[in-house]
Every structure is written in structure tokens, then in C-alpha cells.
N, C-alpha and C positions, 0 to 999 in steps of 0.2 A: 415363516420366514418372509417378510415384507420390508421395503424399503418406502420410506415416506418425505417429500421436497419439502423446506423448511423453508427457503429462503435462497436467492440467484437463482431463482425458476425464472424465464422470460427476463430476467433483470443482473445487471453485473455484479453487484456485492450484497454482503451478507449471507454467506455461504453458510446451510445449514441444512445438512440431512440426518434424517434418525434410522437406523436398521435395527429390526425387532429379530431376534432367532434364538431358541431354547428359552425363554422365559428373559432373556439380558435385552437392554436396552443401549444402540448405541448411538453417539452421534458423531459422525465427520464433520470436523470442523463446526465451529457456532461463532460465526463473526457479527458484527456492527452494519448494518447497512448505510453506506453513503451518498450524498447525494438525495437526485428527484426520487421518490417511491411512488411507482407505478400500480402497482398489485397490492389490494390489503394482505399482508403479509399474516401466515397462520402461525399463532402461538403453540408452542412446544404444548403437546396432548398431553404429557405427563408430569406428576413435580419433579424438577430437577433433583431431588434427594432419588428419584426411582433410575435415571440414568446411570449406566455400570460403567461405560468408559467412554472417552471421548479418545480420538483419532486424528490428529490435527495435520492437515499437510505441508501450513508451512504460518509465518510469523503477521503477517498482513495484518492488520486491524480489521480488514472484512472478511477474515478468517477468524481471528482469534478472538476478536475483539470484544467480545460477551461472555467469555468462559468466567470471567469473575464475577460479574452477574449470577450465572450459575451457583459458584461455590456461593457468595451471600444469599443465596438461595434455597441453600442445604445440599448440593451436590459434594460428594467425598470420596467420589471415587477415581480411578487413574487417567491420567493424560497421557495418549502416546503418544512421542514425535520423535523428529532429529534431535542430536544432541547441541545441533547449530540452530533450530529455531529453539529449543528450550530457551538457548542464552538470547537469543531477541527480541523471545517475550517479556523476558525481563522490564527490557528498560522500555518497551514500548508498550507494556500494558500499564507500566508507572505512571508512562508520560498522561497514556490514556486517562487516568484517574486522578493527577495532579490538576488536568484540565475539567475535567467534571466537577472533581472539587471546587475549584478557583469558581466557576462557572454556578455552583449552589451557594454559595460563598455570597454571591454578587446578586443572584435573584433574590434569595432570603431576605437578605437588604429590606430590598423593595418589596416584598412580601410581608413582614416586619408592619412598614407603612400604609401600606396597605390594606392589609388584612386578609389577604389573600393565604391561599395553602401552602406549607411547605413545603421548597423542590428535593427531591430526595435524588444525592447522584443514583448512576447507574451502578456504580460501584465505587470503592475509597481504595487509598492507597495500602489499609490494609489485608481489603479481601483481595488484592493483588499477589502480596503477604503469606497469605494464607494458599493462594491456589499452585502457588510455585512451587510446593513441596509433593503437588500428585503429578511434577512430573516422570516419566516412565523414557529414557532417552534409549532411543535405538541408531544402529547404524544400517547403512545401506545392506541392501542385499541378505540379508539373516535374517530369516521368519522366526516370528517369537509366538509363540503359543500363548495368549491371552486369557483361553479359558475353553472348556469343554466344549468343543467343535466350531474354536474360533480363532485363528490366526492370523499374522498379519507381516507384510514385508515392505520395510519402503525402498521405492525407486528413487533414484535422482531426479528432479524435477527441472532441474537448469534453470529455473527462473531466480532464487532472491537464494542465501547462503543458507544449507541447511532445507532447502524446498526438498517435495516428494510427492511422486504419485504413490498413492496406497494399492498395494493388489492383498486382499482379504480373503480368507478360505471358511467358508462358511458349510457346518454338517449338523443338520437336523432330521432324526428320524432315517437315519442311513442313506438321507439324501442329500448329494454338497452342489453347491455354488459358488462361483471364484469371481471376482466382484472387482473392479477394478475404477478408482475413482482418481481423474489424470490431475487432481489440484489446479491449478496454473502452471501450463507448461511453457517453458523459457523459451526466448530465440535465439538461435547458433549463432557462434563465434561471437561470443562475446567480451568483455575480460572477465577474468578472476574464473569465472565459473566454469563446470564443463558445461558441452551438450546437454540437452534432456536425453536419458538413457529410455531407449524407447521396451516398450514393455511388449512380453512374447505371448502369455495366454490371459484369458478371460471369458468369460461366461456374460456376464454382466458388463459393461463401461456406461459411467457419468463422467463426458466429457464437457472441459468449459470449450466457450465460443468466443473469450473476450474479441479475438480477429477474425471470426469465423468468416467474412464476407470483403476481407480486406486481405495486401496484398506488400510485404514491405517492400519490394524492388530491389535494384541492383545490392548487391551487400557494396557498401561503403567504407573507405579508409577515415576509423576514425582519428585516426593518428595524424595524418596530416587535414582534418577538417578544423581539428583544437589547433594543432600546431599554427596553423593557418591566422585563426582567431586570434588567437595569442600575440603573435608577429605584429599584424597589421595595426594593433589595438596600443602594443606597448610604444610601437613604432611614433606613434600619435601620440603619447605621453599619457593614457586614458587606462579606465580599471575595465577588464573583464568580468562581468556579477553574471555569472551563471547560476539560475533560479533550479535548485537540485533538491529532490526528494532525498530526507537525512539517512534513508537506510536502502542498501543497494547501489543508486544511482549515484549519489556522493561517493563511495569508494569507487568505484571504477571510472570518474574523471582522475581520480588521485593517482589509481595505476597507468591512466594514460599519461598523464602527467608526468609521474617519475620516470615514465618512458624517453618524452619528451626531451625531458633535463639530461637525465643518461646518454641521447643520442644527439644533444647538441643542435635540436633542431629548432629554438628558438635566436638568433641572430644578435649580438650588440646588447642583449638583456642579460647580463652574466647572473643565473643566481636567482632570478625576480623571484617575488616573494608570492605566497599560495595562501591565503585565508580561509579555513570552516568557519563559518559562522552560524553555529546550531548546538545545542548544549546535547540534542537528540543526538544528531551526528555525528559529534566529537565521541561519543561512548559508543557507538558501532562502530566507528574507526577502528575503536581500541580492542574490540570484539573481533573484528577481521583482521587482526592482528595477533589474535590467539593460537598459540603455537597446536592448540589441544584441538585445532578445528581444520588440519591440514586435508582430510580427508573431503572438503567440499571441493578442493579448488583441481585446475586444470593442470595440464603437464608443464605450461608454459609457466606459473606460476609456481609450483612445486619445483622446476630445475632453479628458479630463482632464490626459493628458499634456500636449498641445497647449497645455494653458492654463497650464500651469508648476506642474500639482497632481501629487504625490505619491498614486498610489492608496492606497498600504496605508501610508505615514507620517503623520503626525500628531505634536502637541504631547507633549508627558509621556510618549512612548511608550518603555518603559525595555529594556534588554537583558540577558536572564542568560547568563554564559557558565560563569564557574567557581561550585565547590559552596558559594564565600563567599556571589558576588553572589545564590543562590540563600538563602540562609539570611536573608541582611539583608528580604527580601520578607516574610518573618515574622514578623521582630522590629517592621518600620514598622508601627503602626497604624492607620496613615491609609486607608481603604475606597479600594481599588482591583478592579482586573478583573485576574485571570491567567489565561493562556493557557499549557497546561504540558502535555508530551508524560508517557507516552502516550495514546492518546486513550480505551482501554478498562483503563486504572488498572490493569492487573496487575502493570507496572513502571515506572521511569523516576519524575523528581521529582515525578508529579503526585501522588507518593503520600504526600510529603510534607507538601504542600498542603491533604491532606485530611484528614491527622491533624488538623491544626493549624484545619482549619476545620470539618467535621464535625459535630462537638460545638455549635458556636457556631449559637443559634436565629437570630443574622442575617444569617449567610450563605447564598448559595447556590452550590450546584454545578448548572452547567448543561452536560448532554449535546449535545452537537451532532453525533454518528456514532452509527456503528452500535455494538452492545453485542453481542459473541459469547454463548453459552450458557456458563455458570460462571465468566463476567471477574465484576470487582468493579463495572465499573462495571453491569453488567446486577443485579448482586444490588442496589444501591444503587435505579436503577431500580423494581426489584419491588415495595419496601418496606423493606430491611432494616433493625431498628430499631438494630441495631450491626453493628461489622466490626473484624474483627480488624487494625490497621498496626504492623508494625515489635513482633512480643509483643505489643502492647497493645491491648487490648478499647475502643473508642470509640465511643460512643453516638452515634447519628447523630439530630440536632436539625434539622442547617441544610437549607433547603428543598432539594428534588431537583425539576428541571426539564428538561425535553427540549425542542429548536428542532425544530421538526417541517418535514418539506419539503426537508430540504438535502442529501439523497444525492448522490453524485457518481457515481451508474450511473444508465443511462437503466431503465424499468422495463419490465413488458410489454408493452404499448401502444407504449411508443415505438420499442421493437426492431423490431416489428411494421410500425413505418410508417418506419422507416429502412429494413429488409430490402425495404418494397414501393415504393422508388422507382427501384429496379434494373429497365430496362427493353432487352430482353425479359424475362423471367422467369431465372433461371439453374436451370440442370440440377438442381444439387445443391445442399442444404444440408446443413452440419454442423454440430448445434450442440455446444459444451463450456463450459469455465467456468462451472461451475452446480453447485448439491450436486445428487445423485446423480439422487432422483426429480425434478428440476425438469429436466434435460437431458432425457429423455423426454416430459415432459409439453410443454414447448415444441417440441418436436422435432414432437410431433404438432400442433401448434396450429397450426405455421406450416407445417404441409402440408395441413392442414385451410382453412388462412385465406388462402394465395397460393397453391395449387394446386400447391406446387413438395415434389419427391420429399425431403425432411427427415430424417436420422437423426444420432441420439448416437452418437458412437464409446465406445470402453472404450480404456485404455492400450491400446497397441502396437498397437492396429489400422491395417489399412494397404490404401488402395486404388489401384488402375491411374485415374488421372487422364482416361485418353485414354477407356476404357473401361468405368467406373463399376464394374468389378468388384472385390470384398473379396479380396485376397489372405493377411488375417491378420484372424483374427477378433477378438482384444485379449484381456485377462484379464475376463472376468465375474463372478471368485471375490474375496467380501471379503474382506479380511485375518484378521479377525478370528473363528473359531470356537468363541472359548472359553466355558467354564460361566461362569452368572454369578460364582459366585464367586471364577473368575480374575481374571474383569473386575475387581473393585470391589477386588483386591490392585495391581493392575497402576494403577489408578487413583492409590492411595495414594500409590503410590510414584511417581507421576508427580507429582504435590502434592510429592512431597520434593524429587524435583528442578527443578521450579518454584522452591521454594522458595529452592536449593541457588544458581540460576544471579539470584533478587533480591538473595541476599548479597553477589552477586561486584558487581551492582548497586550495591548502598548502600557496600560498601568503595569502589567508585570515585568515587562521591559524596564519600567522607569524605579522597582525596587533600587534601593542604596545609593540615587539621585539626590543631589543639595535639598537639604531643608525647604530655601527657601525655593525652586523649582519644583517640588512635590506641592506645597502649600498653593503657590500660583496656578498647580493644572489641579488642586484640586475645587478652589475656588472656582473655576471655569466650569468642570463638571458640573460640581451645584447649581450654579445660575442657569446651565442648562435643563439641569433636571425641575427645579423650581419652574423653570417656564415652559415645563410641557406635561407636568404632573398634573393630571385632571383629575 
């Protein structure tokens, strides 16, 4: 019986651990990592054709987001989850694969000219296809018996619709262990969602750290912070572009919104009008709108249902799908609210949105997630008095506002008093999902603060379950030992290719554009590509 770190060891995504017991193979979760890569990352020890089931806690792409990899890889056996992340994975591992396609599509190209090697995606849209069919949907709180001395129960996880922490019952050799792995746990009082329903026994916990060292503060009215926004913005004759992540985060500006409308708390703006702009998000809209998935949501939205109310619909609420209905939003004049993916503005239409409103003293761009270190939205954030979109230098006039309070991870504090309601105490903790020094620092907190033996794994480490002993110690070595001034080349040209994979961006935006419009930007490509083909 051993458990071995795959991936968010020391590091926040790509969540990947394998548990070996009776001769079966399993893995929680197998996500995509995002972002810097810290840690060489250890490949999966066995072929995927030998793994028996996978475990998934919830829909994230740095959760899920390799499982079709997998299956193209000869994996065929069952998927557990919610029956509300099964439907998420849907369209977000499509999206996933529409984008790697597009993206092989476009190096080939130049590969082609080159003579370089073919880029093979990570996966197509129809080993996506193909993996949809092992899934296995479970509901809260009912342990399903998976396989001879192996069971499994999801909790509610409060973080994204259809989240879960897994608690596993594991018996080999007459000897069992109860294993308890927290997913990403939500933070309270949110919309739509309930609480994280905290979990009462365990033997074992692998907990994440995403906030493990951080602190959200006063709980906040987000109802009058939007309402607020809203007012002051329309008031001004100006558009609200709130840069919103298409899955979670976009629906619950919508329930706050129909709040809003319902309770008459925007003034002189009878009706304005509310724009998705994301073909992502407009299809988990309509997923969190699925009468079959009532069992995610909280009381306060359930009495709503009951009443014959739409949580997240409302009057004027418009839908963008193709890159027309996306354009037309900018030619209307008329002061509305958009809602437009992605949520940290370094791709996707919101980036549209903000050429186009930037500039203008009366509008406002309101943040409502987190801002990575060098996105556009975190420079916007800082101060930036301009930003470069699309070639063009664009003075930034319209106000920059942040909703404060609306995280969707629980923070220190709360991890803390979820992990302390596990009674007795459990053996071990493990914590991962955390940048590097925050998995350390919580790792000692929470053995400091429940008295229970805490450590951070590193990729590839692997310990005896029965016995608490480390049989692999994991990689401790950064990736990275270069002079600075490899770094700051390596940088650049990571900027180019940023840049390289927004173009493939905006050409997909510009499908079903006038003849003569496609012809002219693609003319312009070429003579760029001509004079930088070495």
C-alpha cells in the first residue's frame, strides 16, 4: 500500500498522485500544469494502459486536464467523480483540445518550412471523445465500493460546482487505511455554492495550501461592492468589463447580478443590459442551469429555485458566441456590464474589450480574481498608466477597481479548522498544492497547531502507507540554474511565444470576418513572417 506525488508537490497545479494497493493502480486526479515549472516534474512510472481507475476531485484543467492524454495513451479504465464535474469536463477538456489542436495546426505550418519535427497535440478532440464515456458519476456522501478493499465517498468541496474532497478506504492484507485527499477546498459564503462540508475521519490527509500562508480578511458585501460599480460606471455613461474566469467565477457575478436587478439596487438604469462574452462560458451557464445538478447548490439558491426563480438569469442578459456577436458589444453604445474571459487579460476577448474601453475616463474595468505576477491584468492593477493591445499603445484613463473577498479557495485559517475537525487526529498529513515556500511553512503550522506529524512532499516522492516510511525521496533540485542573463533571454523569448500562441488567438476570433479584412491581416502576417524567417 503506497502513495507516490506526481505533480503540485512544492508547486500549485498539476495535480497528480498515484496510490498502489492489492496489485490496482490508482490516480487522483492527473491535471495539466500551469504556468512557471519549478520542480522537474516525475513522469507517471507505469503505462497508462496499467492504471485501474482514476479519482478526480473536481473539473479544473490542473486537475483534469491530462486524463485524455492518458486515454490516447491506452488507459480504459473508470473515472470517478461528481456528476456536476463529469458535465464540466466536457466542455472544458473540448476547449482544452480545440486549443492544442489550433495550436499544432499553426506550428506544423512552420514546421512544414522548416523542416523541423512534427508538433503532436497533447491530445485531439477526439480522445476527449473517447474518455467521456469512463466516466463513473457519484453523488455526495454514498461510498461506492470500487473494488476489492477499495472504496471511496465524495465530500462537498465548496470550491467550483460539483468539487469534492475524496475520503478512500483502503484494506490490504487485513490491514485498512482511510486516506483522505481535501481537492481544493472552497471559501465560505459564497454564491451559488455551499460551504466545504468538513470531513470527520482519516488516517492519512493530502491537503492543498493554495492560501496556506495567507489571510482573506473581513468577509465583504459583495452585493453592494458590484452594485456600487455598476452605479457609479453607468451613472458616467461608461461600460463595466469585468475580466472573469468562464467557469465558476462568471456565474456568480450573474447571481449577484440578478440579485442586484431584483432588488432594484442599481438607480436611473432601468433594465441595463449584462454581456458573456466567452463561447466557454456561455455553455457553463447553461450547465449551471441544469435542473439535474440541483444537489450542488446552497439553501439560498435552492429556495430560489423552488420559487420558479432563475439564479443566474435575468432580463437584458445577452449571449456572445461567434466573433460577430462579439464585435456588435462595441459598436452599441448604450452603458452596459461585460463579463468576458479571461479573467487575468493575457488572452481571449477580454482583451478586446479593453482596448476599446481603457482609454474612456468612464468606464470601469473591475477585477474580481486573482492577478498572476506579469498578466496584464495585475500590471493594470499596479497603476499602469498605458498598455500595449493588439500593436497599439493605449492610455489607460477608465477606473481600475478590484471586488475584494471573492476567492474561491478557503484560506489559512480555514484549512486549519476544516483539517481540525477530523476526529481522532490522523497519523499523517501531507501537504501540496502551494507555491514552493508556502507548502513548508503550512506543513509546519499544522503540526504546530493539531499536534499531527505534517510534511511537504517534492515530485516523485513516495511513501509505505501501512508504515509511514519514505521510500523515495522526490527531486529537491530547481529547474532552473541559470546566470541571470540566461534568465532574462529565456524570458524574452518566452514573451515571443506568448505572443506567437495570442496571434493564433485573434486569427480565431477573426474566423467569418469580410474577405477583404482576412486577406489584409493576412497579408500583414506574411511580411512579418518573411522578415523574421531566418
Amino acid at each position: 500500500m503506497k502513495i507516490q506525488f506526481l505533480g503540485a508537490a512544492h508547486e500549485v497545479t498539476g495535480s497528480k498522485t498515484l496510490i498502489t494497493v492489492n496489485g490496482k493502480h490508482i490516480l487522483v486526479d492527473y491535471g495539466m500544469e500551469q504556468g512557471i515549472d519549478i520542480y522537474e516534474n516525475t513522469p507517471l512510472p507505469i503505462s497508462p494502459a496499467d492504471i485501474d481507475y482514476i479519482f478526480l476531485t473536481h473539473a479544473h484543467i490542473d486537475h483534469s486536464g491530462l486524463i485524455p492524454n492518458l486515454v490516447a495513451n491506452g488507459f480504459s479504465g473508470s473515472i470517478y467523480s461528481t456528476f456536476g464535474t463529469q458535465k464540466l469536463c466536457w466542455i472544458m477538456l473540448m476547449d482544452s483540445a480545440h486549443i492544442q489542436e489550433f495550436e499544432a495546426e499553426w506550428r506544423n505550418r512552420k514546421a512544414k518550412r522548416s523542416g523541423d519535427d512534427i508538433y503532436v497535440p497533447l491530445y485531439t478532440q477526439e480522445d476527449v471523445m473517447k474518455t467521456m464515456p469512463l466516466f463513473v458519476s457519484c453523488h455526495y456522501n454514498i461510498e461506492y465500493k470500487v473494488d476489492e478493499g477499495i472504496s471511496i465517498k465524495f465530500l462537498d468541496a465548496g470550491h467550483l460546482l460539483g468539487s469534492s474532497s475524496i475520503e478512500i478506504e483502503l484494506n490490504e492484507n487485513s490491514r485498512s487505511k482511510t486516506l483522505l485527499f481535501s481537492g481544493d477546498v472552497g471559501n465560505i459564503d459564497r454564491p451559488l455554492l455551499r460551504n466545504p462540508q468538513k470531513p470527520e475521519k482519516a488516517d492519512i490527509v493530502i491537503c492543498e495550501s493554495t492560501y496556506g500562508n495567507r489571510l482573506h480578511g473581513p468577509r465583504f458585501d459583495y452585493v453592494t461592492q458590484l452594485s456600487n460599480a455598476i452605479q457609479r460606471t453607468l451613472d458616467r455613461g461608461g461600460n463595466l468589463v469585468i475580466p472573469c474566469f468562464a467557469i465558476g467565477r462568471t456565474q456568480e457575478m450573474l447571481y449577484l447580478i440578478r440579485k442586484i436587478k431584483q432588488d432594484n439596487l442599481v438607480k436611473n438604469h432601468a433594465d441595463f443590459p449584462v454581456w458573456i462574452d466567452s463561447p466557454l462560458a456561455v455553455e457553463a451557464t447553461k450547465i449551471y442551469s441544469d435542473q439535474s445538478l440541483v444537489e450542488y447548490y446552497d439553501r439560498e439558491t435552492l429556495d430560489l429555485l423552488d420559487a420558479g426563480i432563475d439564479p443566474i438569469h435575468f432580463s437584458n442578459l445577452n449571449l456572445s458566441v461567434t466573433s460577430e456577436d462579439s464585435k456588435k458589444i462595441n459598436t452599441d453604445k448604450t452603458p452596459k456590464v461585460i463579463l468576458s474571459a479571461a479573467g487575468m487579460c493575457d488572452a481571449g476577448r477580454i482583451r478586446h474589450h479593453l482596448k476599446h474601453n481603457l482609454w474612456r475616463e468612464e468606464s470601469t474595468i473591475l477585477f474580481v480574481g486573482y492577478q498572476s505576477e506579469g498578466t496584464l491584468g495585475q500590471k493594470l492593477l499596479n497603476g499602469a498608466t498605458s498598455v500595449k493591445l493588439f500593436g497599439e499603445e493605449i492610455a489607460v484613463h477608465a477606473e481600475i477597481a478590484k471586488m475584494d473577498g471573492i476567492s474561491g479557495h478557503a484560506d489559512r485559517d480555514m484549512l486549519i479548522d476544516w483539517l481540525s475537525n477530523i476526529s481522532p487526529n490522523p497519523e499523517k498529513i501531507y501537504i501540496n498544492h502551494g507555491n514552493d515556500d508556502v507548502c513548508d511553512e503550512f506543513a509546519a503550522l499544522v503540526s504546530v497547531s493539531l499536534s499531527v506529524d505534517a510534511t511537504a512532499p517534492y515530485n516523485g516522492a513516495e511513501y509505505d502507507l501501512l508504515s509511514g516510511e519514505m521510500l523515495q525521496g522526490g527531486n529537491h533540485e530547481r529547474i532552473s540554474k541559470k546566470k541571470p542573463s540566461q534568465n532574462r533571454a529565456d524570458s524574452v523569448f518566452q514573451r515571443l511565444l506568448n505572443a506567437g500562441k495570442r496571434l493564433l488567438i485573434v486569427i480565431e476570433h477573426n474566423r467569418g470576418g469580410a474577405n477583404k479584412d482576412l486577406a489584409k491581416f493576412t497579408d500583414q502576417i506574411n511580411a512579418l513572417s518573411d522578415k523574421w524567417d531566418r
